[in-house]
N, C-alpha and C positions, 0 to 999 in steps of 0.2 A: 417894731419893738421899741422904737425910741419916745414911743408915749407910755411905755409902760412903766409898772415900777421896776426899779434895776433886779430888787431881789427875785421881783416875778420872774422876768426875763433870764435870769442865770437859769432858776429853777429849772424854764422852758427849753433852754439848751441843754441842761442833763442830761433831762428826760427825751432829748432829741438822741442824744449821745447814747444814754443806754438801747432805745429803739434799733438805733444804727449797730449798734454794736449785736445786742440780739440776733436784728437779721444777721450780720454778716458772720455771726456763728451758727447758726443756722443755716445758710446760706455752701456755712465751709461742710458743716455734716452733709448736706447732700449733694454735694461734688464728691467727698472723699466716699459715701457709699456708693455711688454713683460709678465711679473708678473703680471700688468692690466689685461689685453685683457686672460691670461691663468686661472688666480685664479681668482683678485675682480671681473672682469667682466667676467667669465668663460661660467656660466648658458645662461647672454643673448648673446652671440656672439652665442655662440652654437646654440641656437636655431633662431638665423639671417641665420646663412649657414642652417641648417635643410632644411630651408623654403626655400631659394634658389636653392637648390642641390633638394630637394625630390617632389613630389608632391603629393597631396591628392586627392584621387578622390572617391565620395562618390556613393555610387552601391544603386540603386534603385530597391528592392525585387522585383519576380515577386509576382503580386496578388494574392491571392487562389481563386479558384473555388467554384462557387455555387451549389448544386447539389440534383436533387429528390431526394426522398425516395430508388428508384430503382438505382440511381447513375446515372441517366440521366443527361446533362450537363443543364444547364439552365445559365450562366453566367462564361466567361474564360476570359483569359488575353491571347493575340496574340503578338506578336513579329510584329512590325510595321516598316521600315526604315522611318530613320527623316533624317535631313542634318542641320549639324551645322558648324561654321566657327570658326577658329583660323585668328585673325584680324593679329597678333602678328607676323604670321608664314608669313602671305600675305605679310604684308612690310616690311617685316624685310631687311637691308640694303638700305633699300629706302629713300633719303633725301626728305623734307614735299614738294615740287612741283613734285617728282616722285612717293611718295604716293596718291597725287591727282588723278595722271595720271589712277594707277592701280588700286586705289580703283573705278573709273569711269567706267572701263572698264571690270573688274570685278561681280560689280554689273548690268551691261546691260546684259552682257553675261549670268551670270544666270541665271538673272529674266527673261530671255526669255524663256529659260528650265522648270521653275518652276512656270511660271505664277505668280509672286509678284511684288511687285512694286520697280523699283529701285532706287529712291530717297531714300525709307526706307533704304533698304539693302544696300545703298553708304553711309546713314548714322553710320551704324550697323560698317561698316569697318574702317570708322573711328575714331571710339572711341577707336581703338586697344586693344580691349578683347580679353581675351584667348576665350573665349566662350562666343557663340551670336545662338540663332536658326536662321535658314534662312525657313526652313518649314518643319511642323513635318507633318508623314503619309503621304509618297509619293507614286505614284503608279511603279509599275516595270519598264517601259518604263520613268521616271523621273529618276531612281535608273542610268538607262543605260545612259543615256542623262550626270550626274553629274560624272560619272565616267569616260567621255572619255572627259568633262573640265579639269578632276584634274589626269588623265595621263600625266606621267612624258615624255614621249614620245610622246604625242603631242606636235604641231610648239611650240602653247602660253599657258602651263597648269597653272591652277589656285591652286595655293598651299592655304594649310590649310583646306581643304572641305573635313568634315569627314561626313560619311554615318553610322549611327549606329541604334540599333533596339534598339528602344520601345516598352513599354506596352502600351496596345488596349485595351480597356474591350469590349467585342466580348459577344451579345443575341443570340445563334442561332435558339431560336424562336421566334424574333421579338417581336411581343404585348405578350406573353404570359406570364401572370403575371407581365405585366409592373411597375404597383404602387406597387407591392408588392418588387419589387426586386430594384427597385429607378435606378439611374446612376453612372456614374462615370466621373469627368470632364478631363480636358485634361491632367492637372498636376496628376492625381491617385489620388485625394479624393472623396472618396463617398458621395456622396448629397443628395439622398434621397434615402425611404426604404430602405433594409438590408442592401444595400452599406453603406449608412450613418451608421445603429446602428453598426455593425459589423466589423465599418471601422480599428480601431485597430487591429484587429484578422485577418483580409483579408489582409492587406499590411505588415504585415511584422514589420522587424526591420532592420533599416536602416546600413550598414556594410559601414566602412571607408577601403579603399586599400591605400597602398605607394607605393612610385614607384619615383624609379631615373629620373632624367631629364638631357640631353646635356643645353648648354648655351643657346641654341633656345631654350627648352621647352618642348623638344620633349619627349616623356614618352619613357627609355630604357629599366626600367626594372620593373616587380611587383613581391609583397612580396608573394602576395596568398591571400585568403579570409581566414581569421580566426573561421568563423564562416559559415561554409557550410548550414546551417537553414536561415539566414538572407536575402538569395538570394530566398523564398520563403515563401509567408503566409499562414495564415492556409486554408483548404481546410474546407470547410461548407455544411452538408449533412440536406438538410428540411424534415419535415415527408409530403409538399405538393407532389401530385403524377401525373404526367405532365399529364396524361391521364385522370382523373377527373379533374384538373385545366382546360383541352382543354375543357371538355365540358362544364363545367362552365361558362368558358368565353366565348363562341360560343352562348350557349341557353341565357344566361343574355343579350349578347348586340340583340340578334335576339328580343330578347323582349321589350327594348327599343324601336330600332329602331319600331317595328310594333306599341307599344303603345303608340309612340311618346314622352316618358318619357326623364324629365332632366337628370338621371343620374340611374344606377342601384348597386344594390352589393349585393353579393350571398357567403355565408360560407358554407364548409363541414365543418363538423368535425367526428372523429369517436369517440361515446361516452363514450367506456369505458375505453379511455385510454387520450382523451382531445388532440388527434394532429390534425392538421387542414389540411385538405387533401386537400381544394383548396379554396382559398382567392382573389373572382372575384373583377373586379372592372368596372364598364363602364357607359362612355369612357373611353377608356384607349389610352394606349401609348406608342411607339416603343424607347427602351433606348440607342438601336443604334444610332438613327435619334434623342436625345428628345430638340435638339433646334429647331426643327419645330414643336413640341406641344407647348400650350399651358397650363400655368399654373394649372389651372382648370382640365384638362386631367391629371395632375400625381395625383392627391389629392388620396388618400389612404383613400374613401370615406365609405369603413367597417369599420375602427375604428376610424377615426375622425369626422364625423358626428354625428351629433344627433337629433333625432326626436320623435314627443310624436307615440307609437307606437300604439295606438287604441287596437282592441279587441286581438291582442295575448297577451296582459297581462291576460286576465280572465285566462287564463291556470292557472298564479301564484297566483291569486285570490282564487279560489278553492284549488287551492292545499293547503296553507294555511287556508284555513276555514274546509278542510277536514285534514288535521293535528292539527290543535286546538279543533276538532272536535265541531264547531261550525255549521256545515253540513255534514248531511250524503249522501249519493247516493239515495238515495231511495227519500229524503225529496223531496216536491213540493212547488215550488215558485210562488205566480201569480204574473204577469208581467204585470198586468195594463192595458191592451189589447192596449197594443202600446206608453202608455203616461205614465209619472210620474212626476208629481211638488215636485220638491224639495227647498225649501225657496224661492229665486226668479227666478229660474232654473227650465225647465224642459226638462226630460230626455227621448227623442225617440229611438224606436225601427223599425227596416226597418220590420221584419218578426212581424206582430202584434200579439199578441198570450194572452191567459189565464194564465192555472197553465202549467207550466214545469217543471220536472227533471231537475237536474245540466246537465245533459247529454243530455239533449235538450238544454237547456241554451247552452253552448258551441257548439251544432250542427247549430241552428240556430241564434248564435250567438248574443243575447239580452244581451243589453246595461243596462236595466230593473232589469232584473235578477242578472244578476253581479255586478250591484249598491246594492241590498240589502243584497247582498252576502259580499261583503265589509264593511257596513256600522254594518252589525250583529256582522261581527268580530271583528270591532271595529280600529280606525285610527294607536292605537300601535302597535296591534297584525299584522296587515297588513303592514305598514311602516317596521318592524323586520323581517318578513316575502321574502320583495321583498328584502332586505339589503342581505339576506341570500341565494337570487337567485343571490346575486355578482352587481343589478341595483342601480346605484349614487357612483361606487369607479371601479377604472382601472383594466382591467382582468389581466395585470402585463406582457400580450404578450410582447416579446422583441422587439416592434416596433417604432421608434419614430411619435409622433404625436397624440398619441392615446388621444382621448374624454373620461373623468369619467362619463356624463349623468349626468342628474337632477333626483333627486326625491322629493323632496319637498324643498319650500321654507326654506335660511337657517333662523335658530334661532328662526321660531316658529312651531308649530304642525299644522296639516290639520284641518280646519272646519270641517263639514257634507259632504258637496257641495263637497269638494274637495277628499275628504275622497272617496264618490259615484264614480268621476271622474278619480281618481287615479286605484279605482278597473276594466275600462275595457279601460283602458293607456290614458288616459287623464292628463293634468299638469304636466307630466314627460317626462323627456327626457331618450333615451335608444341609443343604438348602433347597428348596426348589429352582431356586436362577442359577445354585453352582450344579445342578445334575442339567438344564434347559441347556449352559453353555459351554457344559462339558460334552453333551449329544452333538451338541452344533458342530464343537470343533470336528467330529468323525465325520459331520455330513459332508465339511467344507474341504474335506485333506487333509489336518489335521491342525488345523491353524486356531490357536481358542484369541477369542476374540474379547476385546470391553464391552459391555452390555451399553447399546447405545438407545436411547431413552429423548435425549432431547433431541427434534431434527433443525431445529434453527430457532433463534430467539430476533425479534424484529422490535425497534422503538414505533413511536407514535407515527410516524411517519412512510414507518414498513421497511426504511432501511434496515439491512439485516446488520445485527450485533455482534453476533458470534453463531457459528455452524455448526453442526456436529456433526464428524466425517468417523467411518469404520476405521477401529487400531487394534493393531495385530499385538496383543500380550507379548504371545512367543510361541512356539513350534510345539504342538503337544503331543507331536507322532510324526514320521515320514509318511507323506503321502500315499504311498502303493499300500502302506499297512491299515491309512484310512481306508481305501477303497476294498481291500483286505476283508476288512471288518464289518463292513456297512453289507456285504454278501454274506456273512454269517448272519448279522442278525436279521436279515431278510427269512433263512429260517425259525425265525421266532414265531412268526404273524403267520406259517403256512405248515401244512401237513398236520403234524404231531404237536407242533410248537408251544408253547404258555400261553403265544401272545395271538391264538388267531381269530381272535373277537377284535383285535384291532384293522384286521384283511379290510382295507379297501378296495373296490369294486372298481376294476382298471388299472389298480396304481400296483407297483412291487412296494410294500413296505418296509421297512429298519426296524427293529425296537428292542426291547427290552422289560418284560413283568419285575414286579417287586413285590414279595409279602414278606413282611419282617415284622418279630415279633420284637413289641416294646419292654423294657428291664419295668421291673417293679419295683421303684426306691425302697416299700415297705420291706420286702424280702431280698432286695440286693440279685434277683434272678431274672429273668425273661416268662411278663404273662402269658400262659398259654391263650386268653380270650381277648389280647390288647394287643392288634398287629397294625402297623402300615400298609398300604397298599397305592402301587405307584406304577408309572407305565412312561418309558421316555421313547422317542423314535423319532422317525424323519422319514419325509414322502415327497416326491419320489426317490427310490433308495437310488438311482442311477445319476440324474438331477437333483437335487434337493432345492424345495421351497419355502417349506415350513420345516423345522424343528418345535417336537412338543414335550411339556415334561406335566405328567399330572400324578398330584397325591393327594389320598385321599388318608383323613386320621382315623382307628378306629371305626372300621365300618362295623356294624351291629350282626347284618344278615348272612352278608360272604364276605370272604375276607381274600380269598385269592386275587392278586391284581389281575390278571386275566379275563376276571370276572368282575372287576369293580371298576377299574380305570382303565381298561383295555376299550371298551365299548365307546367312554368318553371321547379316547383318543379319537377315534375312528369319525365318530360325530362333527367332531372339531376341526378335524382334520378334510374332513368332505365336504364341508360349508366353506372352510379357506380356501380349499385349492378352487370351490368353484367362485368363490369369490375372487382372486387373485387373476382368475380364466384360465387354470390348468386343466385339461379337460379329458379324459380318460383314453386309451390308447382302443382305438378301432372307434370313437366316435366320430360319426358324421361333421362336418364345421357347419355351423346357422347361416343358412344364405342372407345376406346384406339385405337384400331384396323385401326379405321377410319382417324384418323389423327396421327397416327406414321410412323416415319422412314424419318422424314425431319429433318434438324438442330435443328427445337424449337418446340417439340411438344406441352409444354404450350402453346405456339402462335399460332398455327395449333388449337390446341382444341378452343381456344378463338373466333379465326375467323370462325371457323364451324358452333360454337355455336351461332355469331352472325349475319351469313349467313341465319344459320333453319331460326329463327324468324324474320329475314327480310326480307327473300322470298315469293312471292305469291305464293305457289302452286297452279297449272291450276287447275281449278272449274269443275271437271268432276262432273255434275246430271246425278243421275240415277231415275227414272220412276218414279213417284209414286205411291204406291201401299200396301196396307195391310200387303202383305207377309214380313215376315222375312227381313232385310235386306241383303243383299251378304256380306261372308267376310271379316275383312278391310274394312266398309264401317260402318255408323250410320246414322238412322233418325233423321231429327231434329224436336224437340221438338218443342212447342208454346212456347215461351218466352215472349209473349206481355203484357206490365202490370209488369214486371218485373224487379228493379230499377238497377244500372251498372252494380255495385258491385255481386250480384245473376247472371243476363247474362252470364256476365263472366264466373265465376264461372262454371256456365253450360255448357257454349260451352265447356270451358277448358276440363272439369271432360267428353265430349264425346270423346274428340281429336282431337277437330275443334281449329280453330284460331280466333279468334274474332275480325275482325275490327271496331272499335268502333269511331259512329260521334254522336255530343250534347250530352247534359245533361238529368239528371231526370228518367224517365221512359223510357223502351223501348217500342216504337211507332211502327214499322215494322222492319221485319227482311227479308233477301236477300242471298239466296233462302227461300220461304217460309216454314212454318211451315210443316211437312209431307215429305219433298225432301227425298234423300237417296244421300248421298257425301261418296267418299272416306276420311277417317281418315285424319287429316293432311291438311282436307281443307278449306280456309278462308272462314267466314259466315260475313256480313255486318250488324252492328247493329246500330241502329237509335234511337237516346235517341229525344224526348222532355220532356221540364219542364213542371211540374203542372199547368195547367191554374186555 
């Protein structure tokens, strides 16, 4: 610079100066943003890239399983292919007139694959979401269709079309136990029955994944699931046992259907431990299919219903007057020979009758009787009474929806009238599961029990969660008075009784008929053509294994339970107990011999066993004749004059089979009286009723 001119030279240091200066202002702004963007604003930049760089993707647990007693499946989650769409991925690089182009072209081409409508689906792409469904649950030949659009080696592939699997909630027995088991909607929440109460415990907990993303989007990498339980809920084991639920539900709607009845519902329970072994409902409803039910069709009509239940309250009437000891067994009541005026009320009897035992009362079922059986005990003793069979407060079943019933009007006590009316189920409402575990407690001693429903809950691993063990409510009778009573109502089922369409074939019976007519809101009265009709008991009445309680609403043709649910009971009752292997008193036991050496010879014996007594053996007569019978072979007896119960009994105890049609007495029998049959062979007996 010392050959220059001076003034150049200054110039040139200026202009050196302001350069240097520049940068080193420049220099200071990006330090001090620098110290921003690192330190003051450290936390949120950081978590700006996070969000850009990483992605979240939230993992949807599978479902747990529903499952019998025996671990039978009754309710799964299936792995389903859906199709969802990355909008983002589709037009990416695409100016908005070439995204027109693709998203049009796009959405025809699918929707022809997938049967949707493409206006939706051209809408859906251009909103440019990471994620949009296109249609969930496709079938395999859709699966094939979607994957040879979004081949990269096809001419025109349709980028962003992910095929991934979802959860299905899978019935693989259809109706069976429809209302009890409820659904599951498309998004995995349960809706009704178990799905609903259970629905925390069956889905899970919901597990977050990270995972790198390229500048498209694309997921490069994942962390892993942190929590290997999260990707599955808990597994739920019922004490219901799909083998008594099937006949349950088979003989209730058969009974329906033949009686022309609104609606039915039918409880097992086994008594002395309170699990409920099958929980009918009908109509019912398929939880695969249940948008083509009707609302009506799921109602979980065993324990949200309520209805005044007529004469199986006398059961809890006596039982109560025979633990206050306000009556004894022996005592005789007259019954007014059919009539009784009670204040402005009076009270009929269908069997018109004198003096009766409590055990006639209950046999033939006087309305008469059990009114002054109630009214002696008095409105407290009887109101405390029926509080203590569990009727007017929730059996505490884990189910949602469930009906507490009525028992009396609130905030004042019963009159006389209502008092009489109360004692044979009159101005009370009750439920199917509170009359199922109020029977029970009688079967058990008189212990009423919690309806127990779940048998154990297990996570993914099978360790168990929680258990469910029998609890004792409280004491709803001294013992001697259960046992008391379960011999009364053993005459219901035999001789004269209501109930003896429910007589099973080897077993003593328990029970109790019910027809009760329903009040007419229109007229504030009771219809004469709108009854209940209901049947509760326990078999064997010495043993008990099952307790049952069946109602049917409004039957059309009969209306007498005896004649409507008496027959059920019986049904359901004779497929249980051989299902459970209770086996009738004078049967032979199935020699081992006879059915081993297959894979299940429990299943073998079972079916053998219900093969004997389903089969006719052919009707070989032999002569008759004074002498001796032949070997293997018996004469048969006169039986005529005879009531089921005894019949039976007789053929059984010779070794015959007893096919038994009507009621009452037996009228003739087939082959007649004097024949000589081989052992083991069906004799045809003919009841009629007393004229």
């Amino acid at each position: 610079m010392r050959n220059l001119d001076p003034r150049r030279a200054r110039w040139i240091k200026v202009r050196m100066g302001l350069l240097c200066g520049l940068m080193g202002v420049g220099l200071g702004l990006i330090v001090s943003s620098a110290y921003s963007v690192q330190l003051e604003d450290g936390d949120e930049w950081r978590e700006m890239a996070e969000k850009q760089r990483q992605r979240r993707l939230h993992v949807v647990p599978k479902r747990g399983s529903v499952y019998d007693r025996n671990g039978t499946a009754l309710a799964v989650s299936v792995e389903v292919p859906s199709v969802s769409m990355d909008a983002v991925e589709l037009l990416r690089g695409a100016d908005e007139r070439r995204a027109l182009v693709i998203a049009k072209d796009a959405a025809t081409r699918v929707a022809k694959v997938l049967d949707v409508d493409p206006a939706d689906l051209e809408r859906k792409i251009l909103q440019r979401r990471r994620f949009a469904w296109v249609k969930r649950r496709i079938s395999k030949e859709e699966v094939e269709r979607i994957r040879a659009l979004a081949d990269p080696k096809a001419p025109l592939p349709i980028r962003g079309l992910v095929i991934e699997g979802e959860g299905h909630r899978f019935y693989p027995n259809r109706e069976l136990a429809g209302p009890l088991l409820g659904f599951v909607s498309p998004d995995g929440e349960g809706k009704d029955g178990l799905e609903l109460e259970l629905d925390e415990e069956l889905k899970g907990r919901v597990d977050q994944v990270r995972g790198l993303r390229d500048r498209s989007g694309r997921l490069l990498f994942s962390e892993g699931i942190q929590d290997e339980q999260a990707l599955a809920g808990h597994n739920v084991y019922l004490t219901i046992d799909q083998g008594i639920q099937y006949t349950a539900d088979q003989e209730l709607a058969a009974a329906v259907r033949t009686y022309e009845a609104n609606w039915g519902a039918a409880i097992v329970v086994e008594p002395n431990t309170g699990e409920i072994l099958a929980l009918s409902n009908s109509p019912g409803y398929n939880p695969n299919d249940y948008g083509a039910s009707e609302v009506e069709m799921r109602r979980n009509r065993a324990i949200s219903d309520r209805f005044e239940p007529g004469s199986t309250m006398k059961i809890f009437t006596l039982a109560a007057a025979l633990a206050a000891k306000t009556l004894s067994p022996t005592q005789t009541i007259f019954c007014e020979e059919g009539n009784m005026a009670l204040d402005n009320f009076v009270i009929h009897d269908t069997h018109i009758s004198g003096w009766l035992t409590p055990t006639q009362i209950l046999a033939l079922s006087s309305n008469i009787g059990a009114a002054k059986i109630g009214m002696n005990l008095g409105e407290t003793q009887l109101y405390e009474a029926l509080r203590r069979f569990g009727f007017g407060e929730p059996t505490e079943i884990p189910m949602p929806g469930e009906a507490t019933g009525v028992l009396r009007p609130k905030g004042r006590p019963w009159v006389q009238v209502e008092t009489a009316a109360a004692s044979y189920g009159y101005g009370i409402g009750v439920t199917v599961l509170q009359l199922a575990m109020g029977v029970a407690a009688v079967a058990n001693g008189g212990r009423l029990l919690e309806p127990l429903l779940i048998k154990r809950v297990t996570d993914g691993t099978g360790a168990v969660v929680r258990e469910g063990v029998p609890h004792v409510r409280r004491e709803a009778m001294p013992a001697a008075v259960a046992r008391t009573l379960a011999e009364m109502m053993v005459a219901v089922t035999e001789g004269q009784g209501t109930g003896v369409e429910a007589a099973i074939a080897g077993f003593r019976v328990a029970g109790k008929t019910a027809t009760a007519h329903k009040a007419d809101p229109a007229t504030g009265k009771y219809a004469a053509d709108r009854l209940t009709s209901s049947f509760i008991g326990f078999v064997p009445a010495e043993r008990p294994r099952i307790a049952v309680a069946i109602v049917l609403d409004e039957p059309a043709l009969v209306h007498a339970g005896g004649f409507v649910a008496a027959p059920a009971f019986r049904r359901i009752g004779e497929m249980s107990l051989r299902y459970l292997g209770v086996i009738p008193r004078g049967t032979p036991p199935v020699a081992i011999s006879k059915v081993a050496g297959g894979p299940d010879p429990a299943a073998q014996m079972y079916e053998a066993m219900r093969q004997s007594q389903a089969a006719e053996p052919p009707m070989k007569e032999f002569a008759t004749t004074n002498a001796p019978p032949p070997k293997g072979t018996v004469r048969i007896p006169d039986l005529k004059g005879m009531s089921l119960r005894e019949a039976t009994k007789s053929a059984l105890d010779l070794g015959l089979l007893p096919a038994l049609d009507g009621t009452g007495t037996l009228s003739r029998q087939e082959p007649a009286a004097g024949a000589v049959l081989p052992k083991g062979s069906r004799v045809k007996l003919f009841f009629e009723p007393p004229t």
